[in-house]
PDB file of N, CA, C, O and CB in Angstrom:
ATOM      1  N   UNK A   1      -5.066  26.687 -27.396  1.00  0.00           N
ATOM      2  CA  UNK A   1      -4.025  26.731 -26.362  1.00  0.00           C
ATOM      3  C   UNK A   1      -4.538  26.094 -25.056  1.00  0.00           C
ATOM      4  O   UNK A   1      -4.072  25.130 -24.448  1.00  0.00           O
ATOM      5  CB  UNK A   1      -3.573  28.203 -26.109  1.00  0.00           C
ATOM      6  N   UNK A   2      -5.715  26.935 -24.739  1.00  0.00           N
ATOM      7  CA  UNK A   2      -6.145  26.110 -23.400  1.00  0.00           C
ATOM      8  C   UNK A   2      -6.760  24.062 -23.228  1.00  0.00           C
ATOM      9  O   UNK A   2      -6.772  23.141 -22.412  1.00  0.00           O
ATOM     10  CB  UNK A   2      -7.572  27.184 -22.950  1.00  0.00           C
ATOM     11  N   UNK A   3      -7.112  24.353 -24.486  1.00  0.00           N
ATOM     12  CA  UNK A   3      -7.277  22.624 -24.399  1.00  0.00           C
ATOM     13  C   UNK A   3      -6.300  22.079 -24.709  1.00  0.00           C
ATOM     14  O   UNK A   3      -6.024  21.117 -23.991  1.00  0.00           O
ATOM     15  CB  UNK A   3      -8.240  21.916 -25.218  1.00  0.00           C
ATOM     16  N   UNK A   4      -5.464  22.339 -25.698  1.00  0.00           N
ATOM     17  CA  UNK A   4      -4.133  21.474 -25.634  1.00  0.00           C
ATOM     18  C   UNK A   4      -3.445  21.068 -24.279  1.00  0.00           C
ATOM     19  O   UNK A   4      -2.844  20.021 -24.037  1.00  0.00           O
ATOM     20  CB  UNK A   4      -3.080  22.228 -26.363  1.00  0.00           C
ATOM     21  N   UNK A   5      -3.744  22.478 -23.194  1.00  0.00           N
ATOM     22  CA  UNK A   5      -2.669  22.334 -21.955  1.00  0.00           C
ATOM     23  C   UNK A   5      -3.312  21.155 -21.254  1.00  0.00           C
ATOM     24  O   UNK A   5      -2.682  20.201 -20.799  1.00  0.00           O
ATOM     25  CB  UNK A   5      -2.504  23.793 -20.837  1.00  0.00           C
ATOM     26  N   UNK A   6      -5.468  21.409 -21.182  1.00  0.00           N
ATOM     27  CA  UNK A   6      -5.926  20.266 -20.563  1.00  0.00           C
ATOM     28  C   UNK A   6      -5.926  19.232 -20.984  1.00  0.00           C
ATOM     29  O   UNK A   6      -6.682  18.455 -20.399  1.00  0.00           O
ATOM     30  CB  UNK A   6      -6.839  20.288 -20.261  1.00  0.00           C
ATOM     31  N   UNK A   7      -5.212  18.728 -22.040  1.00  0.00           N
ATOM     32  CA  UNK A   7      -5.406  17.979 -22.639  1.00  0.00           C
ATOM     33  C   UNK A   7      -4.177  16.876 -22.258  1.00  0.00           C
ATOM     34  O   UNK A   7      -4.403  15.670 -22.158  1.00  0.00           O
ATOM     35  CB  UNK A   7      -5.628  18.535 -23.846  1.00  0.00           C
ATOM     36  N   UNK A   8      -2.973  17.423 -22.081  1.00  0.00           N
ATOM     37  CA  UNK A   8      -1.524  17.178 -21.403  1.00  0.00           C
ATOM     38  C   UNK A   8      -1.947  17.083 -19.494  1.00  0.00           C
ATOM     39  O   UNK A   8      -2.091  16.088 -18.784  1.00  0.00           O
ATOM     40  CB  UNK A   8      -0.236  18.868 -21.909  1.00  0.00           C
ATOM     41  N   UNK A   9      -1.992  17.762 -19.338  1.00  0.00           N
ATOM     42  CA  UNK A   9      -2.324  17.879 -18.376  1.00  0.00           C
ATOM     43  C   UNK A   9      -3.432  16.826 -17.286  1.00  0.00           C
ATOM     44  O   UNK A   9      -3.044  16.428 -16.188  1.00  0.00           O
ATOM     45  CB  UNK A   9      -2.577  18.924 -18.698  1.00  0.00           C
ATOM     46  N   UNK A  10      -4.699  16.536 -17.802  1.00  0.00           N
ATOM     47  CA  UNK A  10      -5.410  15.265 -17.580  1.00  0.00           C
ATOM     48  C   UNK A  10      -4.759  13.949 -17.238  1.00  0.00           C
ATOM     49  O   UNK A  10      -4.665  13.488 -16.100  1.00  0.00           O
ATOM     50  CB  UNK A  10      -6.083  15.028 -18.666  1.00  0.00           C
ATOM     51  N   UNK A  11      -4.323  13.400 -18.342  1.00  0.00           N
ATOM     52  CA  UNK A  11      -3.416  11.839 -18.056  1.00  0.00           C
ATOM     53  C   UNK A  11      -2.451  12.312 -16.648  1.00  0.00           C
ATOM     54  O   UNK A  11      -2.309  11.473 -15.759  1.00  0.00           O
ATOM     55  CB  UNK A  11      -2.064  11.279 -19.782  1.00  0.00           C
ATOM     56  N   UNK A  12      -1.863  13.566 -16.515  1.00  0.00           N
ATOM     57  CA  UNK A  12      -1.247  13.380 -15.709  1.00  0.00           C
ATOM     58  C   UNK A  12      -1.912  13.094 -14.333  1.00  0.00           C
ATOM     59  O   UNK A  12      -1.731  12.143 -13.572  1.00  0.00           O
ATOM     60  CB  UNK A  12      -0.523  14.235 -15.821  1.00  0.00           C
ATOM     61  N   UNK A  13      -2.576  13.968 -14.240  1.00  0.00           N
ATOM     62  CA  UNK A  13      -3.485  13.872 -12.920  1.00  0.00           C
ATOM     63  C   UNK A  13      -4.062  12.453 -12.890  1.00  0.00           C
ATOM     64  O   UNK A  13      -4.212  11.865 -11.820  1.00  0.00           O
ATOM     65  CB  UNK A  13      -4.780  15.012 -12.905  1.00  0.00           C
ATOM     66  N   UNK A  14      -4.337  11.986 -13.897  1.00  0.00           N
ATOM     67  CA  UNK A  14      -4.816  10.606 -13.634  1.00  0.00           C
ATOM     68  C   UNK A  14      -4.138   9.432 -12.854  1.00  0.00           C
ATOM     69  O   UNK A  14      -4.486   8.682 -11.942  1.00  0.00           O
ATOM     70  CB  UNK A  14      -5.008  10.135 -14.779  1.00  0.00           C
ATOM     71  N   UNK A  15      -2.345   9.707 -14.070  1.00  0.00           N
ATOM     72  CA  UNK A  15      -1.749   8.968 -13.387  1.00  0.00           C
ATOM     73  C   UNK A  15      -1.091   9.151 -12.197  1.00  0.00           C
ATOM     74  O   UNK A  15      -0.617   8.187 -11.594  1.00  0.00           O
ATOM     75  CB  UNK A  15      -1.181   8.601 -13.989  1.00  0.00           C
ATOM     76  N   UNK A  16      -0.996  10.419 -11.736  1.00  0.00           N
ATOM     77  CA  UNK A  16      -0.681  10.853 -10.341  1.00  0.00           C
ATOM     78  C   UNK A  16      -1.502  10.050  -9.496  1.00  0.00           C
ATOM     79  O   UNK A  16      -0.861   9.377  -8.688  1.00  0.00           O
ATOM     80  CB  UNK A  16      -0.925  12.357 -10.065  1.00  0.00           C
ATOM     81  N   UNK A  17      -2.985   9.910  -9.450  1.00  0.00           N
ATOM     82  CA  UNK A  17      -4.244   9.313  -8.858  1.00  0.00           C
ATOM     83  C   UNK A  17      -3.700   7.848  -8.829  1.00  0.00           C
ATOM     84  O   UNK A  17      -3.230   7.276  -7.845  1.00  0.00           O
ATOM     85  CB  UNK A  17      -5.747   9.557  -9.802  1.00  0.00           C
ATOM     86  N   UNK A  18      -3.822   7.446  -9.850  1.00  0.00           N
ATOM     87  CA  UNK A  18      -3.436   5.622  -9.894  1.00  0.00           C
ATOM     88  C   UNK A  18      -2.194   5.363  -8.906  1.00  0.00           C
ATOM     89  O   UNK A  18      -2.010   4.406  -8.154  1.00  0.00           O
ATOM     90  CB  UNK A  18      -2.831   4.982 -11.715  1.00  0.00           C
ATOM     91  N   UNK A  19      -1.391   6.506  -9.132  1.00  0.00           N
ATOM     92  CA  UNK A  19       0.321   5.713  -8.620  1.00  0.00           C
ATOM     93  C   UNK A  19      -0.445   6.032  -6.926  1.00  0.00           C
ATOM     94  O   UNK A  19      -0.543   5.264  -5.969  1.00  0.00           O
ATOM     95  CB  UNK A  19       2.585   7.008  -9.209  1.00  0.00           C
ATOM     96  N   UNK A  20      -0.772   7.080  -7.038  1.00  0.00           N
ATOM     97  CA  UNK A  20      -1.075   7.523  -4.965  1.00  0.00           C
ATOM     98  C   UNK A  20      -1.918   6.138  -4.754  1.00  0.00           C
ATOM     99  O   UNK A  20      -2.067   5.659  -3.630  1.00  0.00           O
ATOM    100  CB  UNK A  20      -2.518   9.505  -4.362  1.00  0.00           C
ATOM    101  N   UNK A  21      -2.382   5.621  -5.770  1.00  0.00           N
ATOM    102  CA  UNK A  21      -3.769   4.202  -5.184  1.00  0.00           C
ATOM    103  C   UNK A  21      -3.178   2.928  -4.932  1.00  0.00           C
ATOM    104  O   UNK A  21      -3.585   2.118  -4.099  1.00  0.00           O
ATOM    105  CB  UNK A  21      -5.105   3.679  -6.505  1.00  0.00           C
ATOM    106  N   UNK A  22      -1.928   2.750  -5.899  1.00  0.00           N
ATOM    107  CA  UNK A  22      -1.510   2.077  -5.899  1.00  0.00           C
ATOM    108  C   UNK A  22      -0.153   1.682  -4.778  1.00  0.00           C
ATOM    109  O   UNK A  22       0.462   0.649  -4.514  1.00  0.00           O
ATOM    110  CB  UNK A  22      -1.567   2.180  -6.941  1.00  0.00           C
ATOM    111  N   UNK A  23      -0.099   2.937  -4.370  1.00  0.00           N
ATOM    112  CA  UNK A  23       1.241   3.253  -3.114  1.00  0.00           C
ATOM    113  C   UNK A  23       0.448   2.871  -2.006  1.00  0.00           C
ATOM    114  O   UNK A  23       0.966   2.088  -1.209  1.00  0.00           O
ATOM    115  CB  UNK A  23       1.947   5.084  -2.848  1.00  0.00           C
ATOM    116  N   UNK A  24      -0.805   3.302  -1.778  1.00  0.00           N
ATOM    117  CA  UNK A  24      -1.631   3.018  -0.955  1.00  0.00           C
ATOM    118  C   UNK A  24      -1.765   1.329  -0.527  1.00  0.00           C
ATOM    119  O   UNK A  24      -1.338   0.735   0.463  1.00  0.00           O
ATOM    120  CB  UNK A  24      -2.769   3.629  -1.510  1.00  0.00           C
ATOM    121  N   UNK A  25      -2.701   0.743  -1.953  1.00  0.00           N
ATOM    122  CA  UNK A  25      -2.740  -0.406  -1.591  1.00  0.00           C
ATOM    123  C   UNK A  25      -1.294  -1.175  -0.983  1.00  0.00           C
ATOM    124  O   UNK A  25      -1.380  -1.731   0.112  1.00  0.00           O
ATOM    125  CB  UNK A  25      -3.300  -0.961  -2.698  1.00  0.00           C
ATOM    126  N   UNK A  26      -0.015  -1.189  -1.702  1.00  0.00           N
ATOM    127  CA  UNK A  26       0.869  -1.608  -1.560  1.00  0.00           C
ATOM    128  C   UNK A  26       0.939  -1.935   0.017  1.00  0.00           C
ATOM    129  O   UNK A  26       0.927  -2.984   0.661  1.00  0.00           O
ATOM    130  CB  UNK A  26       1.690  -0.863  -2.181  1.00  0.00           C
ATOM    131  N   UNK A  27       1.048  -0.059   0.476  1.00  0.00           N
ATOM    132  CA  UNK A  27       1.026  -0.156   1.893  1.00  0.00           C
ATOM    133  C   UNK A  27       0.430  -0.780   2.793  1.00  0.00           C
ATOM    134  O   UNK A  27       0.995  -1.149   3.822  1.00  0.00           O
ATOM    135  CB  UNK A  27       0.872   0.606   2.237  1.00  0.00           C
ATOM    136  N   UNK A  28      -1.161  -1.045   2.458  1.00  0.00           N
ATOM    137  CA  UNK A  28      -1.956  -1.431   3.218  1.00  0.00           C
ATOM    138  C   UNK A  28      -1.694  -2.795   3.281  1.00  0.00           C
ATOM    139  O   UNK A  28      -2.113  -3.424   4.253  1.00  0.00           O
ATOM    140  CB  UNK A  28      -3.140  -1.057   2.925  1.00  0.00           C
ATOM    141  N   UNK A  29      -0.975  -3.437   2.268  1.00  0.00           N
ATOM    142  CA  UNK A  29      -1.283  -4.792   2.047  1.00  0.00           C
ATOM    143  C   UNK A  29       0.442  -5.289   2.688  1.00  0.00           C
ATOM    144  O   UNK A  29       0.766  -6.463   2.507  1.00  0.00           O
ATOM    145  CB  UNK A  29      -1.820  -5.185   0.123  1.00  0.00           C
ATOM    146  N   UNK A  30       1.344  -4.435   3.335  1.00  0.00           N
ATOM    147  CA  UNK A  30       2.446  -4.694   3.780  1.00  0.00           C
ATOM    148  C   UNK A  30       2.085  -4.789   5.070  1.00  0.00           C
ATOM    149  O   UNK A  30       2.575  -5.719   5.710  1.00  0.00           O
ATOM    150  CB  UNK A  30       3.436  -3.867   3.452  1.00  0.00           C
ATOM    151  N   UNK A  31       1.072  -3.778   5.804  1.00  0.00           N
ATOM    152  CA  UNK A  31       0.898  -3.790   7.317  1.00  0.00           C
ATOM    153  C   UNK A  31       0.472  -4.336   7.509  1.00  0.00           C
ATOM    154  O   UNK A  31       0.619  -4.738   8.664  1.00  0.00           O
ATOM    155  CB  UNK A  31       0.549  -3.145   8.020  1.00  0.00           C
ATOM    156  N   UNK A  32      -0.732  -5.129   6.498  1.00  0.00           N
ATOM    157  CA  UNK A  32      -1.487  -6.230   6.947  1.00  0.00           C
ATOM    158  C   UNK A  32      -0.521  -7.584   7.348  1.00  0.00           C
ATOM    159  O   UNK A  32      -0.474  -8.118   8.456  1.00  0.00           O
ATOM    160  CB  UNK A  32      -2.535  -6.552   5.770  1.00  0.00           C
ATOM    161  N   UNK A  33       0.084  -7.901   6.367  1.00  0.00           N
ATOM    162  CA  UNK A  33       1.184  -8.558   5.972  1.00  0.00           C
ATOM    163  C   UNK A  33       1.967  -8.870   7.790  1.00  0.00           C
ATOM    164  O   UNK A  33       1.944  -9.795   8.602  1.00  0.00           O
ATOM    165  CB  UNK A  33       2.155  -7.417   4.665  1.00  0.00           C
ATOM    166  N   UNK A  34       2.438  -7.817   7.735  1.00  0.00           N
ATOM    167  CA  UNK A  34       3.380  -7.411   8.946  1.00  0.00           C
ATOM    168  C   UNK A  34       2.132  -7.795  10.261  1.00  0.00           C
ATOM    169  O   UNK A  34       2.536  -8.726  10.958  1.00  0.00           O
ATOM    170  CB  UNK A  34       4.009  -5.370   8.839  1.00  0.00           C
ATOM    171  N   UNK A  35       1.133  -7.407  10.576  1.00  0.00           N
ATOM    172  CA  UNK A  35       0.405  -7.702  11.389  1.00  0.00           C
ATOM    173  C   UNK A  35       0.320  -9.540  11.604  1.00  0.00           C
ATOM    174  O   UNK A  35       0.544 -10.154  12.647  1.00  0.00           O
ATOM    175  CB  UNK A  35      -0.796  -6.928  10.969  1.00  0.00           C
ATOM    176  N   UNK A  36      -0.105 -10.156  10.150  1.00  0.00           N
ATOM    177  CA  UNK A  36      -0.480 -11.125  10.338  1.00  0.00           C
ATOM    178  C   UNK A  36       0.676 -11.999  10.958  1.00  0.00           C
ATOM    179  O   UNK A  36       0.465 -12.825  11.847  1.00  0.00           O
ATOM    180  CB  UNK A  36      -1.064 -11.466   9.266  1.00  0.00           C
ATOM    181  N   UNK A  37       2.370 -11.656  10.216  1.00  0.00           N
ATOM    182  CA  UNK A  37       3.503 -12.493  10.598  1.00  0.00           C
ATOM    183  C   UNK A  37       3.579 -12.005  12.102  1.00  0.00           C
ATOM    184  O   UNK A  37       4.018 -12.847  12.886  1.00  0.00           O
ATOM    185  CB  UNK A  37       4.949 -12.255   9.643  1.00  0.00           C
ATOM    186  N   UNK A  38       3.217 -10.771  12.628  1.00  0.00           N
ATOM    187  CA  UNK A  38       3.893 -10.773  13.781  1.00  0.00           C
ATOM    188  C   UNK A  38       2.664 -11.007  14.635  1.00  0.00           C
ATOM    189  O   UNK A  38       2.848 -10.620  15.789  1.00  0.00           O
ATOM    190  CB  UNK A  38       4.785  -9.486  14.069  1.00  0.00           C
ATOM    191  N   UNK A  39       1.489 -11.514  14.419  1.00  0.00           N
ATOM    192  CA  UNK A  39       0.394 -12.124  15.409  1.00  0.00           C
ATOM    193  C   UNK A  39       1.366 -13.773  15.179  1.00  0.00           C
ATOM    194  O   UNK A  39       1.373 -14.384  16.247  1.00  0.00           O
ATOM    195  CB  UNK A  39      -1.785 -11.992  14.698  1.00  0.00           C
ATOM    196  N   UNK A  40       1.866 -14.272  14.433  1.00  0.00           N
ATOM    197  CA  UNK A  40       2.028 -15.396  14.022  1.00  0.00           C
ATOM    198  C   UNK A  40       2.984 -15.733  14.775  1.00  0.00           C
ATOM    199  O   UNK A  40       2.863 -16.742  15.469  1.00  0.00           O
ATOM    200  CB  UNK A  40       2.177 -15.552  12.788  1.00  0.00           C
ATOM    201  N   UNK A  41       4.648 -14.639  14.822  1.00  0.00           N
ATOM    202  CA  UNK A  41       5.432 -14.896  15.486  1.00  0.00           C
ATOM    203  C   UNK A  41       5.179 -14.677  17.052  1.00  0.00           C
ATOM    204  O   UNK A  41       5.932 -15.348  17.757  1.00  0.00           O
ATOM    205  CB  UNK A  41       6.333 -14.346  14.955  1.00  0.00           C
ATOM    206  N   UNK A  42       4.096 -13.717  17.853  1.00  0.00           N
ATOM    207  CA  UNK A  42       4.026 -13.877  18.888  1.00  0.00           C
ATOM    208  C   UNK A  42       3.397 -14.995  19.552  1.00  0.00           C
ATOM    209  O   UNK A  42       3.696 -15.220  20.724  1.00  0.00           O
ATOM    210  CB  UNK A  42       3.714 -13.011  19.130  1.00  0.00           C
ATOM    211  N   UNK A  43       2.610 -15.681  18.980  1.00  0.00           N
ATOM    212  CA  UNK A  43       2.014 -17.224  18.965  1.00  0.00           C
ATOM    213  C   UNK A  43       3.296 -18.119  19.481  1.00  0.00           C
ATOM    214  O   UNK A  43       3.291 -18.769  20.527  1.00  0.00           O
ATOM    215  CB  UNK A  43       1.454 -17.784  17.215  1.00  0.00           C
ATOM    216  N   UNK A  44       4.304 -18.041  18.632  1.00  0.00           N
ATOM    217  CA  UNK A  44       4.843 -18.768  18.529  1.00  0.00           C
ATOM    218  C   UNK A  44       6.273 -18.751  19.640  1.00  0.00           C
ATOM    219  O   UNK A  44       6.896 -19.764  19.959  1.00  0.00           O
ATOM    220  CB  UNK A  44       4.845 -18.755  17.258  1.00  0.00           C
ATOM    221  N   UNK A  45       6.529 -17.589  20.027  1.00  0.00           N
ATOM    222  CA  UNK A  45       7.365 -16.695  20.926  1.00  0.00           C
ATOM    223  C   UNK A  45       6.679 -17.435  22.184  1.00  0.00           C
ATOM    224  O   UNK A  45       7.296 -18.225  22.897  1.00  0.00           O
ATOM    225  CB  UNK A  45       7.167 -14.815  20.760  1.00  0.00           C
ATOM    226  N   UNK A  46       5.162 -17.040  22.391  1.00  0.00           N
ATOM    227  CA  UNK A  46       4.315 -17.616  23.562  1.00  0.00           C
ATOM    228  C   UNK A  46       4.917 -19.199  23.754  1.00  0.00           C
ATOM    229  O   UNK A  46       5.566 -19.532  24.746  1.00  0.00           O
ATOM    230  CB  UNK A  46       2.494 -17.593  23.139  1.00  0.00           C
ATOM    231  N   UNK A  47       4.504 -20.334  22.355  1.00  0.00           N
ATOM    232  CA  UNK A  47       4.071 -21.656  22.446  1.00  0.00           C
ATOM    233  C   UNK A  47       5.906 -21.490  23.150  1.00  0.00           C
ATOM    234  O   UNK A  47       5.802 -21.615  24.370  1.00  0.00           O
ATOM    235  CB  UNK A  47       3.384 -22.772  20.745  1.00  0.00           C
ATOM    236  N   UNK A  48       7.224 -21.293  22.809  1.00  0.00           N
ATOM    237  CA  UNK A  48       8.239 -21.486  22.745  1.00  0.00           C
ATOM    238  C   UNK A  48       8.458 -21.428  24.278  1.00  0.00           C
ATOM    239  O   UNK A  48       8.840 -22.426  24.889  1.00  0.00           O
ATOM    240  CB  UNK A  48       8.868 -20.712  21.822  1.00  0.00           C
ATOM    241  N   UNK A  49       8.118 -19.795  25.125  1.00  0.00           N
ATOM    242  CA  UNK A  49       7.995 -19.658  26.027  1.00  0.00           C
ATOM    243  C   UNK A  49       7.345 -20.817  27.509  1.00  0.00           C
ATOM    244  O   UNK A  49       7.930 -21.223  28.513  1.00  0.00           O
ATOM    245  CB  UNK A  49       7.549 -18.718  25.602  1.00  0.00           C
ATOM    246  N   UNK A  50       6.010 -21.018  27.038  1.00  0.00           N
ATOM    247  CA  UNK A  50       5.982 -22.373  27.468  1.00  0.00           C
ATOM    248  C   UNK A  50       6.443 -23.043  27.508  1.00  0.00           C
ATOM    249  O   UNK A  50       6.825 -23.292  28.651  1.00  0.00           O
ATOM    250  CB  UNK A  50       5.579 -22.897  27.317  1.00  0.00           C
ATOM    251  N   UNK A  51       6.894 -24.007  26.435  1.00  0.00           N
ATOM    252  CA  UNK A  51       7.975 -25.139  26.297  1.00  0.00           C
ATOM    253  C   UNK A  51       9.722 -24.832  26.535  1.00  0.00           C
ATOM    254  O   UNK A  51      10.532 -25.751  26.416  1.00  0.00           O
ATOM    255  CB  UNK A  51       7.776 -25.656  24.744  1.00  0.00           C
TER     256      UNK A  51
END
């Protein structure tokens, strides 16, 4: 009984782990994302401003 439950039970936790890693990266790789376009668009807001 008790190993059957850990046994069910394991994969889940695993894949609980992967999806939280993977929500993570996602995220990280959107703000970066978002950082880089909006260093890009304020560049460009500036050059516009000038001209």
């Amino acid at each position: 009984m008790q190993s059957s439950i850990q046994r069910v039970f394991d994969p889940r936790i695993r894949r609980a782990r992967f999806v939280m890693v993977s929500k993570m990266t996602r995220v990280y790789g959107k703000t970066i994302e978002n950082l880089r376009s909006g260093n890009r668009s304020l560049h460009v807001q500036r050059h516009s401003k000038f001209v």
